[in-house]
Structure formats: structure tokens, C-alpha cells
MARBA-3410 file (N, C-alpha, C, O; in Angstrom, 1 decimal):
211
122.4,166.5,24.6,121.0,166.9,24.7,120.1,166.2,23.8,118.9,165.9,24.1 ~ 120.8,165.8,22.7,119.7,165.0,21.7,119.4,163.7,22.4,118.2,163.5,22.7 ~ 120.1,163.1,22.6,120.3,161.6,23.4,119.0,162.2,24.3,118.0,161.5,24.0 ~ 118.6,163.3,25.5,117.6,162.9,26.3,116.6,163.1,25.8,115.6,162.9,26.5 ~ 116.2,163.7,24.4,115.2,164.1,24.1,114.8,162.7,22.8,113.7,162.8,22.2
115.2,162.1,22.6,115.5,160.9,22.0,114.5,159.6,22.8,114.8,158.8,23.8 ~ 113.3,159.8,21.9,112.4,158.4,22.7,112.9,157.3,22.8,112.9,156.6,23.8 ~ 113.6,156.9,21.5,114.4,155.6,21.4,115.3,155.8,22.8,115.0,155.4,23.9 ~ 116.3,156.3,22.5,117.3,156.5,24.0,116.4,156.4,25.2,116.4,155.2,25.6 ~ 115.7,157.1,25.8,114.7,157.3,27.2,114.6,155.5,27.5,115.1,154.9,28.4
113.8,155.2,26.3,113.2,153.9,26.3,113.9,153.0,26.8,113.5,152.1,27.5 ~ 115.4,153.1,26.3,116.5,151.8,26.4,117.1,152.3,27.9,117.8,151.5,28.4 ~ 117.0,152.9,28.2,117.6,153.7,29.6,116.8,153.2,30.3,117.3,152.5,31.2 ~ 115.1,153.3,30.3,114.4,152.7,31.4,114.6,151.2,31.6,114.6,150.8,32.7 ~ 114.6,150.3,30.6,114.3,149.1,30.5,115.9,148.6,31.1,116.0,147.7,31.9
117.1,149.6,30.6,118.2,148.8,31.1,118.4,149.1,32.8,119.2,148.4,33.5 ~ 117.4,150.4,33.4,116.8,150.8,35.3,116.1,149.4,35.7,116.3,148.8,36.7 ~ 115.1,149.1,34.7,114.3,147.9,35.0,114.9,146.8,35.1,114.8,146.1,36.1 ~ 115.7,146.3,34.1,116.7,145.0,34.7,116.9,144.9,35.7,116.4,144.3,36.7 ~ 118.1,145.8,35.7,118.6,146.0,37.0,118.6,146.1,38.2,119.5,145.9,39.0
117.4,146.4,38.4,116.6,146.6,39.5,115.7,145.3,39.4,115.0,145.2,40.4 ~ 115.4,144.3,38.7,114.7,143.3,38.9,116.0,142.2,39.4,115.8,141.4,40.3 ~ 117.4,142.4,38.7,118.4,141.0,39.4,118.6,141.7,40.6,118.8,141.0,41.6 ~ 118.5,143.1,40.7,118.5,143.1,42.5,117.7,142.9,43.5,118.0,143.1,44.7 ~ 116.1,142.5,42.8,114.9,141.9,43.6,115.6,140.3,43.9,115.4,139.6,44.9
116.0,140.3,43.2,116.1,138.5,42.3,117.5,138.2,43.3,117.7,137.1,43.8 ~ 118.1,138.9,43.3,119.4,139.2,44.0,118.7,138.9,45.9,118.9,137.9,46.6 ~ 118.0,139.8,46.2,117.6,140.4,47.7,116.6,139.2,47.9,116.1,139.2,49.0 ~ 116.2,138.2,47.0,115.1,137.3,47.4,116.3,135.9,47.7,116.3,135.2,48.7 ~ 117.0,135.9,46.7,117.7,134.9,47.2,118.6,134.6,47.9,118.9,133.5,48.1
119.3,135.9,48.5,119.6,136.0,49.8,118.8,135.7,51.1,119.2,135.1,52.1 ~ 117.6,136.3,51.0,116.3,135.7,52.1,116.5,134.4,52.6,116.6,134.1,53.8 ~ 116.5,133.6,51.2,115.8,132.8,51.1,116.9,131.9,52.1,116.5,131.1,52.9 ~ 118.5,132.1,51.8,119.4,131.4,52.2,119.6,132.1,53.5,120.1,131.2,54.3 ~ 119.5,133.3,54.1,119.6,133.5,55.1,118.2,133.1,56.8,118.2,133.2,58.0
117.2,132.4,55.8,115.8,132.0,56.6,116.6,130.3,57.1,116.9,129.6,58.0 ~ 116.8,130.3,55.6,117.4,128.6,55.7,118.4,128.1,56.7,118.3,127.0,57.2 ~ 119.6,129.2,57.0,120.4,129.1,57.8,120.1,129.8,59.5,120.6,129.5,60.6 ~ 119.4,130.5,59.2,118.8,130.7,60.6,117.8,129.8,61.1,117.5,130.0,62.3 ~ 117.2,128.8,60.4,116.4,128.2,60.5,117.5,126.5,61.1,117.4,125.8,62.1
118.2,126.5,60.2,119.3,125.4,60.9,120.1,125.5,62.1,120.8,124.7,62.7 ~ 120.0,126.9,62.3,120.8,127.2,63.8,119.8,127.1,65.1,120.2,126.7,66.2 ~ 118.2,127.4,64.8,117.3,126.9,65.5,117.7,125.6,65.7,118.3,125.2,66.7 ~ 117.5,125.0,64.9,117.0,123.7,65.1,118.5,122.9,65.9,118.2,122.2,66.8 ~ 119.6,123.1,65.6,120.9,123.6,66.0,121.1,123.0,67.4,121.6,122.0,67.9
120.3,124.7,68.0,120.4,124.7,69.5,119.7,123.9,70.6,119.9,123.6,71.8 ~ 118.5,123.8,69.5,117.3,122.7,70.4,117.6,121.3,70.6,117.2,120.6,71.5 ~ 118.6,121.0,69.3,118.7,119.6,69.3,120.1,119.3,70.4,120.5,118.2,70.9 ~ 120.8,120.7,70.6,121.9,120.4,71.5,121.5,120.8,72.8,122.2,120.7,73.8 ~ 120.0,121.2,72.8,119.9,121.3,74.3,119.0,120.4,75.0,119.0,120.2,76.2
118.2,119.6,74.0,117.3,118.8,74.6,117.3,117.3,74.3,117.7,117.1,73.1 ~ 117.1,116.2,74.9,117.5,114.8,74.6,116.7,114.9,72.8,116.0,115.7,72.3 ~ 117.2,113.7,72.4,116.9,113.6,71.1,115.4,113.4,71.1,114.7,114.0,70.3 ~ 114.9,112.4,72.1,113.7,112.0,72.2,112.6,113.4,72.0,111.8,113.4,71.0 ~ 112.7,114.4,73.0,112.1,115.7,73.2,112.2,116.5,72.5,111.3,117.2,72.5
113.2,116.7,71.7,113.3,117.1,70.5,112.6,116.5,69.2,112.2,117.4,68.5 ~ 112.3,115.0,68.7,111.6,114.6,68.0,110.4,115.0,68.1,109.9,115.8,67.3 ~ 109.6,114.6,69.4,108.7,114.7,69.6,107.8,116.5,69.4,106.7,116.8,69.0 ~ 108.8,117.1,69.7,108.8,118.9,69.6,108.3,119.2,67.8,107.4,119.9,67.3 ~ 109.6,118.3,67.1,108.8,118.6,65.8,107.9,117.7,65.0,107.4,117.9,63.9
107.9,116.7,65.8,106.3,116.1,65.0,105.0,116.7,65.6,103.9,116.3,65.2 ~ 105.2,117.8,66.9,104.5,118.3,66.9,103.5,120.2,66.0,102.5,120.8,65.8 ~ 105.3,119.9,65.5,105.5,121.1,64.5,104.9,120.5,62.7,105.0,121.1,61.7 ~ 104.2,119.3,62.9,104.6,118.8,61.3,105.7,118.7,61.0,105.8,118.6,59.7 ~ 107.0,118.7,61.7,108.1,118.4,61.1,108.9,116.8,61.3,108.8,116.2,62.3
109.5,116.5,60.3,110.3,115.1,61.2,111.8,115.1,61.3,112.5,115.8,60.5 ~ 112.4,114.5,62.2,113.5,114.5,62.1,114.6,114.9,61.1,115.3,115.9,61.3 ~ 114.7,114.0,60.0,115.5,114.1,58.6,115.4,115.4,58.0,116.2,115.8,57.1 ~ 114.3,116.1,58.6,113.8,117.6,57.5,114.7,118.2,58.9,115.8,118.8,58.5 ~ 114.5,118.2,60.2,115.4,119.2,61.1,117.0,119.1,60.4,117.7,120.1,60.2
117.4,117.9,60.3,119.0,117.3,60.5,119.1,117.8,59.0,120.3,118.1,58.6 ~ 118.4,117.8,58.5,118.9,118.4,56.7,119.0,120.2,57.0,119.8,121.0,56.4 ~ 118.2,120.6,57.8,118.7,122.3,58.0,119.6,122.5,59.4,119.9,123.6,59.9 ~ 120.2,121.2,59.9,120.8,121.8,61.2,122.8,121.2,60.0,123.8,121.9,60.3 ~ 123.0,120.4,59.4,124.0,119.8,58.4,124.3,121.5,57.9,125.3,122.1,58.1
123.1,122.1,57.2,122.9,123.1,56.6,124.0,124.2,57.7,125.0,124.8,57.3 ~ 123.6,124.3,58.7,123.9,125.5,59.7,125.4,125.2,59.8,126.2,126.1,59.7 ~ 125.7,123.7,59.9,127.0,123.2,60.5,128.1,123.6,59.4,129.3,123.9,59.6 ~ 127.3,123.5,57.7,128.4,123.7,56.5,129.2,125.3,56.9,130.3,125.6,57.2 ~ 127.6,125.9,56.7,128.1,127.3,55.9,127.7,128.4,57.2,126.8,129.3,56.9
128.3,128.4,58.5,127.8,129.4,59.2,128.8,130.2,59.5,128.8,131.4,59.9 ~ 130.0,129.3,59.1,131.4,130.7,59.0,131.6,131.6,58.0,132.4,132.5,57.9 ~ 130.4,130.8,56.8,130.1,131.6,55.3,130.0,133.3,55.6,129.3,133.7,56.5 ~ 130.7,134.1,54.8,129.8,135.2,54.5,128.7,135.2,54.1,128.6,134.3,53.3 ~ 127.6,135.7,54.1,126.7,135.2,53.1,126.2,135.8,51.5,125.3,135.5,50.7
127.3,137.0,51.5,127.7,137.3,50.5,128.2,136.3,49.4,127.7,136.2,48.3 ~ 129.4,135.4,50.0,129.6,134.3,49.5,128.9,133.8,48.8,129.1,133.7,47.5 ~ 127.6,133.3,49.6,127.4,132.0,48.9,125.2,132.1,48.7,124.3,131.2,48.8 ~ 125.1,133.9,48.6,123.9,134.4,48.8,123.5,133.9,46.7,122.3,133.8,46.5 ~ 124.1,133.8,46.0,123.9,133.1,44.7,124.0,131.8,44.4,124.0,131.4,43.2
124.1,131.0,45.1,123.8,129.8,45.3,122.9,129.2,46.1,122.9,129.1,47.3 ~ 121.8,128.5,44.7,120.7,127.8,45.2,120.3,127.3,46.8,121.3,127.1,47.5 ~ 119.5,127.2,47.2,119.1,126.3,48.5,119.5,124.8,48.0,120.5,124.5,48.6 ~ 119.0,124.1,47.4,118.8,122.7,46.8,120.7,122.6,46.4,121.3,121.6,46.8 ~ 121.1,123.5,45.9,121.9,122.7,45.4,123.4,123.0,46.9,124.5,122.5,46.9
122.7,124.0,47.9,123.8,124.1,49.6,123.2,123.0,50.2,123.9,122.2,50.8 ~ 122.1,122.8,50.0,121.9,120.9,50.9,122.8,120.3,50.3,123.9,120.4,50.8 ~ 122.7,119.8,49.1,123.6,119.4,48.2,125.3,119.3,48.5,126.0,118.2,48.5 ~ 125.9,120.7,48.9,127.1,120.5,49.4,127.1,120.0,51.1,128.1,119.7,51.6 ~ 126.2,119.9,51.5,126.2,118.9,52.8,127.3,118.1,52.7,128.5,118.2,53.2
126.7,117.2,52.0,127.0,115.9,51.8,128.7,115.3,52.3,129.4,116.3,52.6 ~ 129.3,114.2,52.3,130.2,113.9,52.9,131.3,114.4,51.5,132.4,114.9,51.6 ~ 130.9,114.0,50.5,131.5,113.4,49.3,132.3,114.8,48.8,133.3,114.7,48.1 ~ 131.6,116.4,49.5,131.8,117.7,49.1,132.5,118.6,49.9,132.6,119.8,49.8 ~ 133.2,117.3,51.0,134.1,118.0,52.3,135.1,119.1,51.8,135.2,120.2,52.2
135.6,118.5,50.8,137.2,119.0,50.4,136.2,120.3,49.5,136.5,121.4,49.9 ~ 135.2,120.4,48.7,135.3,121.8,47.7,134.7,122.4,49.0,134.9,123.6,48.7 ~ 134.3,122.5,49.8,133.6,123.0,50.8,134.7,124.3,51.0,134.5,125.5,50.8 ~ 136.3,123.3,51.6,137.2,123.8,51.7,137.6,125.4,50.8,137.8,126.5,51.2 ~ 137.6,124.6,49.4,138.2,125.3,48.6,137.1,126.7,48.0,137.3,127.7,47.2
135.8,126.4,48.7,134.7,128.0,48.4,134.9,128.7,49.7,134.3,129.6,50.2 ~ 136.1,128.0,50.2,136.2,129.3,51.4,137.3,130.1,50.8,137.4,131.3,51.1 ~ 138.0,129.7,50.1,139.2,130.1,49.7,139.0,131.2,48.9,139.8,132.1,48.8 ~ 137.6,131.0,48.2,137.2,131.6,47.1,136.6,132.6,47.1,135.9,132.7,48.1 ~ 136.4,134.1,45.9,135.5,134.8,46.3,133.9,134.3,46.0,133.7,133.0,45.9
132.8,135.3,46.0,131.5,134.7,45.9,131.3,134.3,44.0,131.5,134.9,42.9 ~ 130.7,133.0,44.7,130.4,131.9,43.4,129.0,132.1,43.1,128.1,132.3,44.0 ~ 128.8,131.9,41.8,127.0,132.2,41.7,127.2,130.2,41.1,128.2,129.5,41.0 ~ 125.7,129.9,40.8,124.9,128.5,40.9,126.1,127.9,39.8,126.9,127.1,40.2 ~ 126.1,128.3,38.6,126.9,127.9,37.5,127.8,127.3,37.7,127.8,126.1,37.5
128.9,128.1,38.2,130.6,128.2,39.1,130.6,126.9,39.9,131.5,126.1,39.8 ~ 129.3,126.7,40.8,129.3,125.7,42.0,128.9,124.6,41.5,129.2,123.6,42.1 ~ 128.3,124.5,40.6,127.9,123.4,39.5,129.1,122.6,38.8,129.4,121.4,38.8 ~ 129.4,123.4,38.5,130.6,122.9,37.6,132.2,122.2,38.4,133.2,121.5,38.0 ~ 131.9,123.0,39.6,132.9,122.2,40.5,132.4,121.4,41.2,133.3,120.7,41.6
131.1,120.9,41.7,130.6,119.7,41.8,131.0,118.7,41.3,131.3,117.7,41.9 ~ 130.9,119.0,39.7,130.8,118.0,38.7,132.3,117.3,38.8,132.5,116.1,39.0 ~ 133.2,118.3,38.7,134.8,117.8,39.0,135.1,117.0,39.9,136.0,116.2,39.9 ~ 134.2,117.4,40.9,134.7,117.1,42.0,134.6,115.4,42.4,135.5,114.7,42.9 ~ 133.0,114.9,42.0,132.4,113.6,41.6,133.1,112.9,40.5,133.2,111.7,40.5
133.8,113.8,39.3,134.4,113.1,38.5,135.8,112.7,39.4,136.0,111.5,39.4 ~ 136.5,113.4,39.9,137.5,113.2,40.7,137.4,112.1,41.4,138.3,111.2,41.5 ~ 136.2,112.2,41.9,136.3,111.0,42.8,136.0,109.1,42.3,136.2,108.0,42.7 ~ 135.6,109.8,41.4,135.0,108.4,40.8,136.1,107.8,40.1,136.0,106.6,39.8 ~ 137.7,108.8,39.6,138.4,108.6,38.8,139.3,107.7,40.4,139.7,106.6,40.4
139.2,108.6,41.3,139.9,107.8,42.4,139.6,106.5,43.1,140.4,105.7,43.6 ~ 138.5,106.4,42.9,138.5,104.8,43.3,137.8,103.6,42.5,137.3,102.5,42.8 ~ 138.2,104.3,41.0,137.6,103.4,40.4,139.2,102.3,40.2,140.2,102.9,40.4 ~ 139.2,101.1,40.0,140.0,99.6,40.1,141.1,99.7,39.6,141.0,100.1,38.4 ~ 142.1,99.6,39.9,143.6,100.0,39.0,143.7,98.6,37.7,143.5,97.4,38.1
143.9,98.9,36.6,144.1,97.4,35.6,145.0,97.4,35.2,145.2,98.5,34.7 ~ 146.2,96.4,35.0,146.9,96.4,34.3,147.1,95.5,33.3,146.4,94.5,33.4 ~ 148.1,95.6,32.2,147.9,95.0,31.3,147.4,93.3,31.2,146.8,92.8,30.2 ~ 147.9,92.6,32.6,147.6,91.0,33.0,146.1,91.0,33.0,145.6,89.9,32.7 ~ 145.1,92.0,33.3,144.1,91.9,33.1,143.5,91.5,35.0,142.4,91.4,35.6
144.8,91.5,35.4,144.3,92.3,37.2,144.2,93.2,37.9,145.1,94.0,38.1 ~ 143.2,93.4,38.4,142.4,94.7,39.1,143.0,94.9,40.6,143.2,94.1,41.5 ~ 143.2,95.8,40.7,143.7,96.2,42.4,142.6,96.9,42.5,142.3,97.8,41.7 ~ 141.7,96.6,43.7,140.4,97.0,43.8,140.7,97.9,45.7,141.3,97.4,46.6 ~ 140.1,99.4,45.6,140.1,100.1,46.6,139.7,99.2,48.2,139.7,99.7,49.3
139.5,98.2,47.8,139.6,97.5,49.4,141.1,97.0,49.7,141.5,96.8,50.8 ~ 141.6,96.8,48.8,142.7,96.1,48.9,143.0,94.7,48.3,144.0,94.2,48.1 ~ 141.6,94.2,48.1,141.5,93.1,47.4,142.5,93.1,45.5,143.0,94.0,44.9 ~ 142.3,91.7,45.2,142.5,91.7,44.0,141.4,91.0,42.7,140.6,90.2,43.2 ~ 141.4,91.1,41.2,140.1,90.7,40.7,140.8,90.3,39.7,142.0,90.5,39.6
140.2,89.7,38.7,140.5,89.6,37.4,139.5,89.4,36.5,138.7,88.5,36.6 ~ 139.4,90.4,35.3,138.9,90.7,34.1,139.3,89.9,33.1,140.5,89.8,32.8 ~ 138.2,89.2,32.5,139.2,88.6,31.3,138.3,89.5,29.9,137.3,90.2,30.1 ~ 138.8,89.4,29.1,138.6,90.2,27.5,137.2,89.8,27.5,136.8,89.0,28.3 ~ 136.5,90.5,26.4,135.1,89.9,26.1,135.2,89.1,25.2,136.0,89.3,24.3
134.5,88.1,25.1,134.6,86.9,23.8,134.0,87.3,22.7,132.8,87.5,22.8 ~ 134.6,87.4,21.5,133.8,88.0,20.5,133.6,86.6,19.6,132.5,86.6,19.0 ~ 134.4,85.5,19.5,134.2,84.4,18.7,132.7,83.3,18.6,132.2,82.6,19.5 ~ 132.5,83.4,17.4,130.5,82.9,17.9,130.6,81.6,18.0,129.9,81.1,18.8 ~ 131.5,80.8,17.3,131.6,79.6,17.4,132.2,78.7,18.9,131.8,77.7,19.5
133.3,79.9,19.0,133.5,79.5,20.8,132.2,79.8,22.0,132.1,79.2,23.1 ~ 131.3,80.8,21.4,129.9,81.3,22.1,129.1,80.6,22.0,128.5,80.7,23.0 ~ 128.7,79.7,21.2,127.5,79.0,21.0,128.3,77.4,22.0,127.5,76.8,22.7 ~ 129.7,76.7,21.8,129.8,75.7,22.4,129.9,76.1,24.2,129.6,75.3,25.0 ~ 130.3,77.5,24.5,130.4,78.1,25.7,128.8,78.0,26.2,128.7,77.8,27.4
127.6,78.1,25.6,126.3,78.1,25.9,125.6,76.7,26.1,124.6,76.4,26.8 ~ 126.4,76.0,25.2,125.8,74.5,25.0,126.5,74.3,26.5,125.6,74.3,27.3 ~ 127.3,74.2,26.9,128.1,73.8,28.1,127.5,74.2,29.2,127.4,73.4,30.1 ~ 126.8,75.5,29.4,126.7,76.1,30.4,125.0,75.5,30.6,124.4,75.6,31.7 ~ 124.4,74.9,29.5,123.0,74.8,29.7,123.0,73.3,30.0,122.1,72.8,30.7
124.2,72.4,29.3,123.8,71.1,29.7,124.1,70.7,30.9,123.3,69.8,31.4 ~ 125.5,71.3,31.9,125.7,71.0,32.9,125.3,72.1,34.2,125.8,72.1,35.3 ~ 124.2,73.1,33.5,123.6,73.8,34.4,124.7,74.7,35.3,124.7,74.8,36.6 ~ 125.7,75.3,34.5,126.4,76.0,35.7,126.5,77.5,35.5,125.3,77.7,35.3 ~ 126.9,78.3,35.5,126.7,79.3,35.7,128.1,80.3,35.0,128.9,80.5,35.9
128.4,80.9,34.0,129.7,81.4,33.5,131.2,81.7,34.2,132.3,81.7,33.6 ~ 130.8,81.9,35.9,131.6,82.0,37.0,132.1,80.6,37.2,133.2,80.3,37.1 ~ 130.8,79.3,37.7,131.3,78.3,37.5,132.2,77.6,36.7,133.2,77.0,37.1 ~ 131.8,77.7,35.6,132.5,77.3,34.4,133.5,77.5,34.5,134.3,76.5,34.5 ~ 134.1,78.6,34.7,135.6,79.3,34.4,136.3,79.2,35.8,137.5,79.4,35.8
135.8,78.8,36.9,136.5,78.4,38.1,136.7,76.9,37.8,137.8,76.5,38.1 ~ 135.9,75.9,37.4,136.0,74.6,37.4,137.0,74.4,36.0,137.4,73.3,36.0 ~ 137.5,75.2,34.7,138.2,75.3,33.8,139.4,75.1,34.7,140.1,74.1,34.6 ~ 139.5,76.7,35.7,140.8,76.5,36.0,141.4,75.5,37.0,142.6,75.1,37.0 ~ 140.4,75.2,38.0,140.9,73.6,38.2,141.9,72.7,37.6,143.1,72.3,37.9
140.8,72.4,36.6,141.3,70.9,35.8,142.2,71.2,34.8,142.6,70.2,34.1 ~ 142.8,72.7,34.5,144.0,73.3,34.0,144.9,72.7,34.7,145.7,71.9,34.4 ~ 144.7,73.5,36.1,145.7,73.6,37.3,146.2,72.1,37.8,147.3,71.8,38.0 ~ 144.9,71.1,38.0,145.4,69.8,38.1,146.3,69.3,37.2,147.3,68.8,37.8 ~ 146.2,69.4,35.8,147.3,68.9,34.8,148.7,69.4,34.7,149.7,68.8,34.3
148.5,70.8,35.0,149.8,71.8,35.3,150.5,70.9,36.3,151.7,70.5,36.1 ~ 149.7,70.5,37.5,150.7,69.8,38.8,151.4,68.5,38.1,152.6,68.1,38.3 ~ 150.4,67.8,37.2,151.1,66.6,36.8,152.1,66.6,36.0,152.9,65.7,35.9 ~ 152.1,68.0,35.0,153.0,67.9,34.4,154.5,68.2,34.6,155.4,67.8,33.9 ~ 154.4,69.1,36.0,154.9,69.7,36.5,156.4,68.1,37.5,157.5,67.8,37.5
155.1,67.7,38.1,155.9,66.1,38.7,156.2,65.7,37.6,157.4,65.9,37.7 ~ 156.2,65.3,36.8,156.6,64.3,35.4,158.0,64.6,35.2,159.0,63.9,35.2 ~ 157.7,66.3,34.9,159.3,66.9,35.0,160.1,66.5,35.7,161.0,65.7,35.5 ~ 159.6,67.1,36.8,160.7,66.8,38.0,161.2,65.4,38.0,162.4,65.2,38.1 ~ 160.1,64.3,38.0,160.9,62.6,38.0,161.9,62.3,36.7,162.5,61.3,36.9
162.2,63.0,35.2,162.5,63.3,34.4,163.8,63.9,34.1,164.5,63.8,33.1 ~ 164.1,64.8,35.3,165.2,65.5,35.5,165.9,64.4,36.6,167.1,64.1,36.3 ~ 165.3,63.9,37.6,166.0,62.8,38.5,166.4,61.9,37.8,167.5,61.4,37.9 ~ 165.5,61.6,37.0,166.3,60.0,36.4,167.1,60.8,35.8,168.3,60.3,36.0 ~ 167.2,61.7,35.2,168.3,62.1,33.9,169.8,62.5,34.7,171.0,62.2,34.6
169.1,63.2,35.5,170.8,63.1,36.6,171.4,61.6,37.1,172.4,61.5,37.7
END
């Protein structure tokens, strides 16, 4: 009984009604907001599957709208329309364009699996997700200092030059005979490679006479 007659108490009871009732404004707005957005991509959806493309453009630049703004809420309709929208009623508009994208196929997958994620949660597996990918096709190196590059191709890295004295005659070279650091180092291995071959025959005539 003291607790209700307790201003302090009353006070903290209303303010902790008032929260509450404001994340479920906050809550009921941003479900709106995602459920206008997805209804609004299922329009645009059915118009663009029922009428030539042309008639369709034309339909929304009559609307003020253009193309890329329909095809960004019809991507939208195509993600998330098997969504509950419970699911995915705490996650931004900006950042569900966002999972559009090609790059976000696979977590797409895995928020179905999932229960409902608020903005934070979806954030942070974005981030993984981009790190993931970038760890996957970033260039395999090995210790030779050859790259196996995601096309299939191959590359080579060489160390960085830290020696100034080798830097400064590497600069003189490159400014007197105007070539370019790529040049240099392909015309190096040339005239390596040519001496390799001769020394290479030398041997060999070397070993003949010796037999």
C-alpha cells in the first residue's frame, strides 16, 4: 500500500507506461513503414509484369517516378515477400534495400532461418558477411612471392625496396632512360634471362667436350 501512495513510486511507474508505449509507437511506425515499402514493390511488381517495359516507364515518369526508383522497390518485393514481417519489421528500410544487393544472397538465406533481427544484429552480419567475401577473393600468396589471382591468372609481388642507395640509382635509371618501374623490371628480366640462355649453352658445349 505504501509503494501506491508513494509519489516517487507513481512517478517511476508512469514514465516506465510511457517508454513503453512510445517503443511500441516506434515499434507500429516502423513496421508501416516496411509494410508501405513492400506493398509498394509488389505494385510496381505486377505492372512491370503486365505491361511492356516501355508502358511501364512511361506510366512512371508520368508519376514523377523513374525507373531505378520502381526496380529498387520491385528487388525490394522479390527479397523479402516470403518474409514474416514480424521478422524483419526492426530492420531499417535503407539498410533492406541494402540486402537487395547480389553480394547478400547467402545471409538473405540465413535470416530466414532466423528468428526476428532488429537493425544492430543485421548490421553486424552484413559486416561478416563483406569481410567474408573480401577474405575470399582476395589473391592467394605464397612464400615465392606468386599470387594465384580469382581469375585464374597468375602475378608476382616483389618485396618493397627499403635500400636508399639502391633507390636513388633505381630513379636515376628510370628518369634517364624514361621508362616506367614495370618497364625496367621486365627489360631487367630479359637481359637476365638472355645471359641465363648463354650460360646455360656454354655448359652444355662443356659437358660435350668433357665426355
Amino acid at each position: 500500500m505504501l509503494a501506491q501512495t508513494n509519489p516517487a513510486a507513481i512517478a517511476s511507474n508512469k514514465n516506465s507506461l510511457k517508454s513503453r508505449d512510445i517503443n511500441e509507437r516506434i515499434r507500429q511506425r516502423d513496421r508501416l513503414i516496411v509494410e508501405n515499402a513492400l506493398a509498394q514493390g509488389c505494385d510496381y511488381w505486377q505492372m512491370f509484369k503486365a505491361m511492356p517495359k516501355e508502358t511501364f516507364k512511361a506510366w512512371l515518369e508520368s508519376q514523377g517516378k523513374t525507373l531505378a526508383e520502381a526496380k529498387k522497390f520491385i528487388r525490394l518485393f522479390e527479397t523479402f515477400r516470403d518474409f514474416a514481417i514480424e521478422k524483419i519489421e526492426r530492420i531499417s528500410l535503407t539498410t533492406l534495400f541494402a540486402l537487395t544487393q547480389k553480394r547478400y544472397q547467402q545471409l538473405i538465406s540465413k535470416l530466414w532461418g532466423l528468428p526476428a533481427v532488429n537493425e544492430k544484429q543485421v548490421s553486424e552480419l552484413m559486416a561478416e558477411e563483406r569481410k567474408k567475401q573480401q577474405q575470399d577473393s582476395a589473391p592467394q600468396r605464397d612464400s615465392s612471392g606468386l599470387i594465384n589471382l580469382p581469375s585464374g591468372g597468375r602475378a608476382f609481388q616483389f618485396p618493397l625496396l627499403h635500400d636508399d642507395e639502391t633507390i636513388a640509382r633505381l630513379l636515376q635509371v628510370l628518369q634517364y632512360w624514361g621508362l616506367t618501374p614495370r618497364q625496367l623490371l621486365i627489360e631487367a628480366i630479359a637481359t637476365l634471362h638472355s645471359k641465363l640462355e648463354v650460360v646455360s649453352r656454354d655448359r652444355q658445349v662443356f659437358e660435350a667436350i668433357a665426355v
